[in-house]
N, C-alpha and C positions, 0 to 999 in steps of 0.2 A: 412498554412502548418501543422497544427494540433497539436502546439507548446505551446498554451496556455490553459489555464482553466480557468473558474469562469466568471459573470456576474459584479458584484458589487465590488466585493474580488477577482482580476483576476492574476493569475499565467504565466509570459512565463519563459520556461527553455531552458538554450541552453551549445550547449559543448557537447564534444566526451571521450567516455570512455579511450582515449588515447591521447586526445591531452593537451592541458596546464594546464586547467582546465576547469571545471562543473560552471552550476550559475543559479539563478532563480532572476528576477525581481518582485516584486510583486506590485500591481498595487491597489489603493484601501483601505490602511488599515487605519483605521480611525487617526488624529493626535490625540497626549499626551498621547499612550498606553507605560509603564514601559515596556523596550525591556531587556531582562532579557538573557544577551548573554552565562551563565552559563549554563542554560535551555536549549538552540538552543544547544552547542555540547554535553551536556548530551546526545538531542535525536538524533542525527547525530552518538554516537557512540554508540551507543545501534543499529543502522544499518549498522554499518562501516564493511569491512571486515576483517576477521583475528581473529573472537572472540576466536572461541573453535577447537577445534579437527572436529567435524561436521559443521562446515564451510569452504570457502576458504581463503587460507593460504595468499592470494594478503594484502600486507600493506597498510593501508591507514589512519593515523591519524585523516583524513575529516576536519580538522582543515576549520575554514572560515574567511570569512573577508568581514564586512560588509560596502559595498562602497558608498551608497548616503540614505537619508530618515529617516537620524538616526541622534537626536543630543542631549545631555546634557540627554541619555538614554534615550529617548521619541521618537515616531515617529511622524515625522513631517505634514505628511499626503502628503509626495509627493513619487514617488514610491522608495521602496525599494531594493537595489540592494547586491545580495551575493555572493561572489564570494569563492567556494571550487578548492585547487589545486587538479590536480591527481601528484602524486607525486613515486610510485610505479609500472611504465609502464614499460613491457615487450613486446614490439611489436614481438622481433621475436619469441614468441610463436605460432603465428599466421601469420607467413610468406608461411606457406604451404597451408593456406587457401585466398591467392591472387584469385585465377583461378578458384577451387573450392567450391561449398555449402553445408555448414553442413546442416543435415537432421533436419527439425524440427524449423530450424535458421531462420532469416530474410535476412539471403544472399539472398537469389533468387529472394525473391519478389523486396526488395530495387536497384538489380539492374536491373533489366525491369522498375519498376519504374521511377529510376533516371537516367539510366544510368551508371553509379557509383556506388561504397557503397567504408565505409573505412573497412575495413576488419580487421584491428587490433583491435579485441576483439568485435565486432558487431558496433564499432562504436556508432552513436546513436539512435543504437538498443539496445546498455545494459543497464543494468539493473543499471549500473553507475548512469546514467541519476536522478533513485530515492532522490538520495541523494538530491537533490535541493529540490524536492518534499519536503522531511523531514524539512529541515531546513526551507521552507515555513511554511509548517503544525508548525511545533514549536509555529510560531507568530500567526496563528491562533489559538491553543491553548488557547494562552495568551488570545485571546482575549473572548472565549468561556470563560475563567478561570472566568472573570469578572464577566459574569451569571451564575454563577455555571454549566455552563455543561462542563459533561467530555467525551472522546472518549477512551475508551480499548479496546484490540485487543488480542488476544492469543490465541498456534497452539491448535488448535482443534482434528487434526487428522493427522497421519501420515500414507501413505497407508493403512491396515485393522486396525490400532491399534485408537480406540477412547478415548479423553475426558469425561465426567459425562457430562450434559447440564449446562448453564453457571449459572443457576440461583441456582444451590447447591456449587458453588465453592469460592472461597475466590478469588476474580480477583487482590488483591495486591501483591498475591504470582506468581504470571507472571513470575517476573524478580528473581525468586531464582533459578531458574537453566538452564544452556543454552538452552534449544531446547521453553524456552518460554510458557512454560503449567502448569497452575498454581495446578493440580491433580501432587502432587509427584508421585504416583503410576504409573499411565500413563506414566509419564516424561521418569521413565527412562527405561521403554518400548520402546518407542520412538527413545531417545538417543543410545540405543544399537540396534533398527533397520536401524537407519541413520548409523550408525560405520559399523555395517557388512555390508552395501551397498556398502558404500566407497570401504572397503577391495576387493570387489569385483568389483570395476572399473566401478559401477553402479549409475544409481540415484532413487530417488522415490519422489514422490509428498504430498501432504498434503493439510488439510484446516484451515482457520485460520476464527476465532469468532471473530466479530463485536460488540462491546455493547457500545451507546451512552446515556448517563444517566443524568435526570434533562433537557430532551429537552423541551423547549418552547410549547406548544399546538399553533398551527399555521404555524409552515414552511413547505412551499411545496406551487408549482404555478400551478396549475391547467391551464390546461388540458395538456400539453406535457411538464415541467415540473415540473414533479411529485417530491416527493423527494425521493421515490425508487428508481427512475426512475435516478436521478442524482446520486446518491448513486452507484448504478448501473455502469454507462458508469462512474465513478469516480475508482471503483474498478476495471472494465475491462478493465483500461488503464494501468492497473499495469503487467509488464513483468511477462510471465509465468501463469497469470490467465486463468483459463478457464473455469469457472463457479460462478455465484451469485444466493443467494435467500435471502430473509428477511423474516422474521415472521415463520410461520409452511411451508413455501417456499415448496417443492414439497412431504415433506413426507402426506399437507394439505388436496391433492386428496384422501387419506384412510376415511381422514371422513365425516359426514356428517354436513348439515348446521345446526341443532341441536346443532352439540357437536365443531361446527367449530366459533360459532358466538361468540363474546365476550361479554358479557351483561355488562351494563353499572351500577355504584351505585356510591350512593353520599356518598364521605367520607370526611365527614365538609362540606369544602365549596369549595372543589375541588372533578370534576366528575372521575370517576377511571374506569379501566375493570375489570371483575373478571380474567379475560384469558387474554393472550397477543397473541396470536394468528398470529393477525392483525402487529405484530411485530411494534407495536408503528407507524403505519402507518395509516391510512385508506382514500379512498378518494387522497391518494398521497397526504397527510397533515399530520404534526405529533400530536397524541393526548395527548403523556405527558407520556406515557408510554414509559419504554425501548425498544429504537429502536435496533434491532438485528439483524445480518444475519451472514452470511457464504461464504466466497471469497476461490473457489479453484484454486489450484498452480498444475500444471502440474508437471511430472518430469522431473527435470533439461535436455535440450535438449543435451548438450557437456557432453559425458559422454569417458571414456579410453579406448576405446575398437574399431578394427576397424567395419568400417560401409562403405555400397556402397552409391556411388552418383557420379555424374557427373560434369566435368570441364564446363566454360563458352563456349565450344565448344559441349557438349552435349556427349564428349566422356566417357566412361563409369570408375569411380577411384575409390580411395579407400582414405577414410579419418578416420582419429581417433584423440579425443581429445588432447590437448597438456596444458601445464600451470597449473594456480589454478581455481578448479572453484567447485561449493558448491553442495554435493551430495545431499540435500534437502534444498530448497530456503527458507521455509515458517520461519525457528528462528530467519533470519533477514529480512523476509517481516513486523513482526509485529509492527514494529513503521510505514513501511510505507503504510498499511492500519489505522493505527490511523492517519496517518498525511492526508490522502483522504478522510477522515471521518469527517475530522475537517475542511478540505477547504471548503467543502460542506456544512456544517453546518453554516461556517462562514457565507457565501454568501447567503443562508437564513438567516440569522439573519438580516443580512444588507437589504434586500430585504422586508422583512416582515413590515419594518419602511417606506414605501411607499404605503402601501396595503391599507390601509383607513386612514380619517383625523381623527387628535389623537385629 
């Protein structure tokens, strides 16, 4: 049913954005890793909702509780199980949308699909769901922490308004102001284009930077999967995406293979590019270089205003947004493209310990 992820390091998530609660079981993670449950809600509340002003205003502590795989702070190596309450449910927000579907939403498809869908807040179409993702990706973290690598993530771009490229910026400065962009200048560009959107009962979309740092030379399974390529269908399972690239991804077509190639040199006794181009990729293998791309977020589809569309009978209505819901997604997508970054990573890593005899 299209519920889990990972190969080696395997994720299922289950639970409805309105029902008791969210959870992810993870499947795979190595025993004796220090599970550092401070770490897990740091990065849970760095995605919870209700941060700033340009998010939505839905409560949610994300508080977890961790049920089996854990003992004397170590995981045990049998699977891990997490359980987040929803705690902050307003179903009758979403009582007018029984019979009708919102534009842009997974009403329609879900139910020719199933049959069915729960309709209170898209059910488990929302974007609730990430949450488990996050508090997954946390323990993968931990475990990347181990090898020195690390996964950042921060908004890029909010409709015309851009970031500098990532490799002039200070990526520690991320987390100093809500919308998540570590150029102040940009920020509050940004932050004051998200505000007047709101005021205007609007939404708008954005992009959000990728940078994994200290990656291994070696991950990536040839030939179908690549680790773009996972990278990839890792990122476009995230609500609201609607585009990926890595490396010089499409602006790459301006140049030529000349000015597009990376040349390789030896510095010491580890091979380098001059260029990163190749976005730490090549061959769908990582070479060592900072792996990078670009996950764009659509704008928010539930926005306050009305809009036409049609009942389950095909007769012609009129719908408009009701409740809390975030006029641009991408200030708290940013931990949960680090935490997709990081599942993906893990599971190469674990995968790469099979590939020849050591």
């Amino acid at each position: 049913m299209g519920n889990s992820y990972g190969t080696l390091f395997k994720i299922h998530t289950f639970g409805e954005s309105h029902g008791p609660a969210i959870g992810v079981v993870i499947d795979g993670c190595p025993a004796g890793l220090p599970i550092d449950e401070t770490f897990i809600q740091s990065e849970l509340t760095r995605r919870k909702p209700g941060q700033s002003k340009i998010t939505t205003q839905r409560k949610e502590n994300d508080t977890f509780k961790i049920l089996s795989g854990v003992f004397d702070g170590k995981s045990t190596g049998t699977p891990i199980a997490i359980e987040i309450e929803n705690e902050d449910q307003r179903s009758k927000d979403y009582s007018h949308l029984e019979n009708t579907f919102r534009p842009s939403h997974a009403d329609y498809t879900y139910e020719i699909k199933y049959g069915t869908r729960d309709h209170r807040g898209g059910g488990r179409s929302s974007a609730r769901e990430t949450a488990a993702r996050v508090a997954a990706g946390a323990i993968a973290k931990m475990i990347l922490g181990q090898h020195g690598v690390s996964c950042h993530a921060f908004v890029s771009q909010v409709g015309d308004i851009k970031a500098p490229h990532y490799t002039s910026l200070d990526l520690s400065k991320t987390e100093d102001n809500i919308v998540r962009c570590p150029d102040a200048v940009t920020a509050e560009k940004m932050i004051a284009m998200i505000d007047q959107v709101r005021l205007d009962r609007d939404t708008i979309g954005g992009v959000i930077t990728g940078v994994i740092k200290n990656s291994p030379v070696g991950l990536g399974e040839p030939v179908f999967d690549k680790l773009h390529a996972e990278l990839g269908k890792a990122m476009l399972s995230i609500n609201a995406v609607k585009g990926f690239e890595y490396g010089s991804g499409f602006d790459g077509i301006t140049l030529r293979g000349s000015q597009h190639n990376d040349e390789f040199y030896a510095d010491g006794e580890r091979i380098r590019t001059r260029t990163n181009h190749s976005g730490g990729v090549q061959g769908g293998i990582s070479n060592g270089e900072d792996i990078y791309f670009n996950v764009a977020f659509k704008p928010v589809a539930t926005i306050m205003q009305d809009q036409h569309t049609v009942d389950k009978d095909g007769n012609e209505a009129i719908v408009s947004g009701k409740g809390r819901h975030d006029p641009c997604v991408v200030p708290r997508a940013v931990p949960i493209v680090e935490a997709m970054a990081a599942l993906v990573m893990v599971d190469f890593l674990l995968r790469a310990k099979a590939n020849k005899v050591w």
